[in-house]
C-alpha positions in Angstrom: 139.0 108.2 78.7 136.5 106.3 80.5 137.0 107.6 83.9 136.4 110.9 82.3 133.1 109.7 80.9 131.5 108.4 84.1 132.9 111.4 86.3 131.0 113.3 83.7 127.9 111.5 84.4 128.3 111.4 88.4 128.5 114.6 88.4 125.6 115.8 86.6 123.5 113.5 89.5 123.1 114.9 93.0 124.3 112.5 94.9 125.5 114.4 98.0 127.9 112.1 99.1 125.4 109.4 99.6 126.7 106.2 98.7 123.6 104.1 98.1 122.3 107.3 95.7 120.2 105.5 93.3 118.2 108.1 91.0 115.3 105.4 90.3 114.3 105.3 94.1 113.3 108.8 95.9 112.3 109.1 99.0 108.8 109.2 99.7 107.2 112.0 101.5 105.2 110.8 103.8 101.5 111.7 103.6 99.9 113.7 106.9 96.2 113.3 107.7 94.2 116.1 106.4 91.7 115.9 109.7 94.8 116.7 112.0 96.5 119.5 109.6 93.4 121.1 109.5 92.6 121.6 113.1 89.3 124.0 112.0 88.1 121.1 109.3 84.8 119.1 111.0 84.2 116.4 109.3 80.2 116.4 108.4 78.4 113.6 107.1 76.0 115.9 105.4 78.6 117.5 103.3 79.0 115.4 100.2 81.4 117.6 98.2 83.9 116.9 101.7 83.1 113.2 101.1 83.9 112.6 97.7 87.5 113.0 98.6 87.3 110.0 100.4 85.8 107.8 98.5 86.3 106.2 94.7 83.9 106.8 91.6 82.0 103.9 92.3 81.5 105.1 96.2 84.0 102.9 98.1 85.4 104.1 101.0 89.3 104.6 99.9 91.6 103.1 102.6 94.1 105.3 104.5 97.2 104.4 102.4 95.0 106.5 99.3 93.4 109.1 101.9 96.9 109.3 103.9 94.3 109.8 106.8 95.3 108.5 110.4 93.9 105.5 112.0 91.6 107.7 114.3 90.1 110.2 111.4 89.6 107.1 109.0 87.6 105.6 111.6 85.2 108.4 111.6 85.4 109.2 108.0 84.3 105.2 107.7 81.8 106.4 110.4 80.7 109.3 108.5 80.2 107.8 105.2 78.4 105.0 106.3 75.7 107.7 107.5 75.5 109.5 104.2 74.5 106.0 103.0 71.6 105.5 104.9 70.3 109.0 104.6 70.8 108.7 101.0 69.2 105.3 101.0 66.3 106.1 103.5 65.2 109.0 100.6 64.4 105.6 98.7 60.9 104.0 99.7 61.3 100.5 100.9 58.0 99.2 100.4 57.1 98.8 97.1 53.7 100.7 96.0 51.4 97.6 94.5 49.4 99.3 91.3 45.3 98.0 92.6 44.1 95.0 90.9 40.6 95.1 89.4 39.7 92.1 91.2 40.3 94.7 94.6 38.2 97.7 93.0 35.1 95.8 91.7 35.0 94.3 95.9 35.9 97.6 97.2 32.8 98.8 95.1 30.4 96.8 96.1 31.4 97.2 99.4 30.8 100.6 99.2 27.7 99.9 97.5 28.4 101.7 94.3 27.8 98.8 92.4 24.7 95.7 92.9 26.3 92.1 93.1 24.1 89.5 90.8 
């Protein structure tokens, strides 16, 4: 009766005559670099929608177990990223615009001679 019972279970599992079949471990596909599949894709570091897929919501660059990129095309999405970041950050002004004292305005007055000194 219970030989019955687990031939009835075997044999609603695919095993294929593999011996070490275990159902709670499948083999992985493994992932293929979407720069190589797509021979016509360029990556373009002015293209932020092309980007985004490479990097997390916070704007880390993901690393090429997540992107499934190869070693060659995660160097140059690294590469290409890095750009985007200084363009982005160059839009930025780096000096900081000083609102004008009134100390500078009454000398650049008189100066001018706009105003008499006493």
């Amino acid at each position: 009766m219970a030989d019955k019972k687990q031939n009835g279970k075997n044999n609603k599992r695919r095993n294929n005559g593999d011996e070490d079949f275990n159902p709670r471990f499948r083999k992985v596909r493994k992932k293929v670099c979407p720069l190589c599949a797509d021979k016509n894709l360029v990556l373009d570091y002015k293209n932020a929608e092309q980007l985004k897929k490479f990097t997390n919501d916070k704007g880390k660059i993901l690393p090429r177990r997540a992107t499934g990129a190869c070693a060659k095309h995660q160097r140059d999405i690294t590469l290409a990223i890095k750009r985007a970041r200084q363009i982005a950050a160059g839009a930025l002004p780096l000096t900081k615009v000083e609102a004008r004292s009134p100390v500078t305005i009454a000398a650049n007055e008189i100066a001018e001679g706009k105003v008499r000194a006493c």
